[in-house]
C-alpha positions as CSV (number, residue, x, y, z in Angstrom):
1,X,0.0,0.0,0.0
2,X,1.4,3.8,-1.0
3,X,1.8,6.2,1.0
4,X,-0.9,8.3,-0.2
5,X,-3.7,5.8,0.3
6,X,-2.6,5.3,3.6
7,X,-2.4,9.5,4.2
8,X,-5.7,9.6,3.0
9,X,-7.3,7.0,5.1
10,X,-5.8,7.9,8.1
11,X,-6.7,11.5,7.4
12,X,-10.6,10.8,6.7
13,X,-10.8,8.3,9.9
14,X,-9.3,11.5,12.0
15,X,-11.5,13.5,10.1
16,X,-14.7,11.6,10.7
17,X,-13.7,10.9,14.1
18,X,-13.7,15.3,14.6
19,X,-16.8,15.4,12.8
20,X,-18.6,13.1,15.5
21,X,-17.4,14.4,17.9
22,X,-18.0,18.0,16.9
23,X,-14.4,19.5,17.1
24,X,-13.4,19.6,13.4
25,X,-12.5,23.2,14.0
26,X,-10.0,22.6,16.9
27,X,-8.4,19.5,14.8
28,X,-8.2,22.0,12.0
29,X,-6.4,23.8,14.2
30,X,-4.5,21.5,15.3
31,X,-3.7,19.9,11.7
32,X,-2.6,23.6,10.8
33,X,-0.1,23.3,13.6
34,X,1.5,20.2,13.2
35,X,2.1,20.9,9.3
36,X,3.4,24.4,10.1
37,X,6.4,22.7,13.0
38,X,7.1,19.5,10.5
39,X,7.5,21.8,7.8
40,X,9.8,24.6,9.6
41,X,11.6,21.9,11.7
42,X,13.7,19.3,10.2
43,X,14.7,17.6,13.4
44,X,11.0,16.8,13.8
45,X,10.7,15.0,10.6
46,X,14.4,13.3,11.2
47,X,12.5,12.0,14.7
48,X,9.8,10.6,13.0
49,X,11.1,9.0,10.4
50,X,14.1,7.4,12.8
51,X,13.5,3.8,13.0
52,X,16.1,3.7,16.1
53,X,13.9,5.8,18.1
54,X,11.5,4.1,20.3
55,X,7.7,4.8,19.9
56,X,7.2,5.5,23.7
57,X,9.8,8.4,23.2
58,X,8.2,9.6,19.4
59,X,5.1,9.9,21.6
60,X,6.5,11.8,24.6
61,X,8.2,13.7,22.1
62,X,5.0,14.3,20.1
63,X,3.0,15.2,23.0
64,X,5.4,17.6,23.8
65,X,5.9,19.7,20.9
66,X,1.2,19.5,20.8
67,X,0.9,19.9,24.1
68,X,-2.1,22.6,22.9
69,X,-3.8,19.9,20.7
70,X,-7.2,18.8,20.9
71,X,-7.2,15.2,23.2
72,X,-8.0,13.2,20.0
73,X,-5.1,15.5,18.1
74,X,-3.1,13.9,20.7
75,X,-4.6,10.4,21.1
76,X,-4.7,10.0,17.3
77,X,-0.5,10.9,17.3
78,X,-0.4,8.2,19.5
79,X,-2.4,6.0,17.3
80,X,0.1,6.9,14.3
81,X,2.9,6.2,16.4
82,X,1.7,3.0,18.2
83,X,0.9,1.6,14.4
84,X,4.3,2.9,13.2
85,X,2.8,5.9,10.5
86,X,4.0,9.1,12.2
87,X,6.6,9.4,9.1
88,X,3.1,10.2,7.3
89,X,2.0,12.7,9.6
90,X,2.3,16.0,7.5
91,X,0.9,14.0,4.5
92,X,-2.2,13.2,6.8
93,X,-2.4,16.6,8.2
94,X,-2.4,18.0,4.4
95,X,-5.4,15.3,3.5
96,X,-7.4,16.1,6.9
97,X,-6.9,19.7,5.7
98,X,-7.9,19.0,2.1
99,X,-11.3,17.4,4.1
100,X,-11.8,20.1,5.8
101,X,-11.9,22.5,3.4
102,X,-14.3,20.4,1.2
103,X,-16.8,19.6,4.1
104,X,-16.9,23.9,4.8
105,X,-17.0,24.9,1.5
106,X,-13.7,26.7,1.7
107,X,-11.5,27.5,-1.5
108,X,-7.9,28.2,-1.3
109,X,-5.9,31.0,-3.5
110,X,-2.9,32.5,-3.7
111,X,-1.8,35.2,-5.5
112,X,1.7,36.5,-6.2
113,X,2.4,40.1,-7.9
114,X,5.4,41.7,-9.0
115,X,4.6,44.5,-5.8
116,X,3.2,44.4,-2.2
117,X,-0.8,44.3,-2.7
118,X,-2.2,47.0,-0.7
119,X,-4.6,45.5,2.2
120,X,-7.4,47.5,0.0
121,X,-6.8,45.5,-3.1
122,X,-6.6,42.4,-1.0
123,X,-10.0,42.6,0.9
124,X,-11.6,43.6,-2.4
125,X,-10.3,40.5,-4.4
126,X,-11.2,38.2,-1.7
127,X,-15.4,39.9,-1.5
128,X,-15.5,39.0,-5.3
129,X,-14.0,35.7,-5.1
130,X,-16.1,35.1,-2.2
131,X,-18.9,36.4,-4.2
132,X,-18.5,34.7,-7.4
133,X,-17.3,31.1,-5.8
134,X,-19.8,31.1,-3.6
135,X,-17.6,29.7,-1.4
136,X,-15.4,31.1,1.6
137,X,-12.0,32.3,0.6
138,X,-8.4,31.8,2.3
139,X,-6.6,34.2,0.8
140,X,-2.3,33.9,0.4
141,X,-0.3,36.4,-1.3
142,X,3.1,37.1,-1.3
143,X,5.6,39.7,-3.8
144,X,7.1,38.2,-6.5
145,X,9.6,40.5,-8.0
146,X,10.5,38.8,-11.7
147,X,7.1,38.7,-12.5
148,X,7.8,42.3,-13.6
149,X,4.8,43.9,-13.7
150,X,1.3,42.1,-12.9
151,X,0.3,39.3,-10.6
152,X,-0.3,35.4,-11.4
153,X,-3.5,34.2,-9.3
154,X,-3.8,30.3,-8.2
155,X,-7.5,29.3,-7.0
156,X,-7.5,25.3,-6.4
157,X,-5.6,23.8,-9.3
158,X,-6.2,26.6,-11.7
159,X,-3.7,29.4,-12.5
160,X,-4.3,33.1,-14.1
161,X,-0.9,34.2,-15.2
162,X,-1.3,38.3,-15.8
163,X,2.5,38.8,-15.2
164,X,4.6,41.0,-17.4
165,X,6.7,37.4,-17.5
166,X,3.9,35.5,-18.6
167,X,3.4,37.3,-21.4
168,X,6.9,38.1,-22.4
169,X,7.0,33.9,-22.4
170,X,4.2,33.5,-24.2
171,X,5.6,35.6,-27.0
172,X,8.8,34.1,-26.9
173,X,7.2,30.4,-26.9
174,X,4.9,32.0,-30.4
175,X,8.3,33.5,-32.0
176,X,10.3,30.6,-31.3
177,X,7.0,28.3,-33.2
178,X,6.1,30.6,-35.7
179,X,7.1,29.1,-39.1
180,X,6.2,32.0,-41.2
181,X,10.0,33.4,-40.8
């Protein structure tokens, strides 16, 4: 079995389990968390994927770093653990995420332009989105300065490219393909 299809199951037994149980918004928060430390901190993810390391101290040393978490957040680490699948643990907390956001109708974007978007701009793009998704928005940008001029917008899968770079590749990509020189 990959690693995925174990991720995902995991993820929607958690996920079912905080749905129950009526705390899918602290396990979100809690999921948030634990991808946020496994991705900033490479000892955590050396830790977990140690086969030398005994699960009674990858669950101390869990418990420790969540000591916030939600009890099942913390009784489902030990779960992972016990059954040996904590090396999957930010792939599950991505999935449970992923479940979340479908269950509350929640769309993710990101957008990237060549300057800092004024907090304006920002809270203006995200009331359209909002409005024309008909879905809740969590909004990312960031400045990314060889786009040149414009902004490339990513909603789900799908990706606007209105950068001065785009386009400048575009015409390159029809120059370089054009036959009629």
């Amino acid at each position: 079995m990959n690693s995925n299809t174990i991720s995902v199951r995991y993820a929607r037994a958690l996920f079912a389990s905080a749905k129950e149980q009526n705390v899918l918004d602290s396990v979100r928060k809690d999921m948030d968390t634990i991808l946020a430390v496994s991705t900033e901190s490479p000892e955590l993810g050396k830790l977990l994927n140690s086969p030398v390391t005994k699960p009674s101290v990858k669950i101390k040393a869990l418990t420790g770093v969540f000591s916030d978490s939600h009890m099942l957040t913390k009784r489902f680490l030990e779960l992972l653990t016990t059954n040996k699948r904590e090396s999957w643990l930010p792939l599950i907390a991505r999935n449970f995420i992923s479940f979340y956001k479908k269950e509350k109708n929640i769309v993710s974007v990101s957008i990237s332009s060549a300057i800092p978007m004024p907090e304006s701009m920002q809270s203006q793009l995200k009331s359209k989105l909002k409005a024309d998704l008909k879905s809740e928005v969590e909004m990312e940008s960031d400045t990314d300065e060889s786009l040149i001029g414009g902004f490339v917008i990513t909603i789900e899968n799908q990706m606007l490219d209105a950068s001065v770079k785009g386009q400048l590749k575009k015409i390159r990509y029809e120059f370089l393909n054009s036959k009629s020189i």
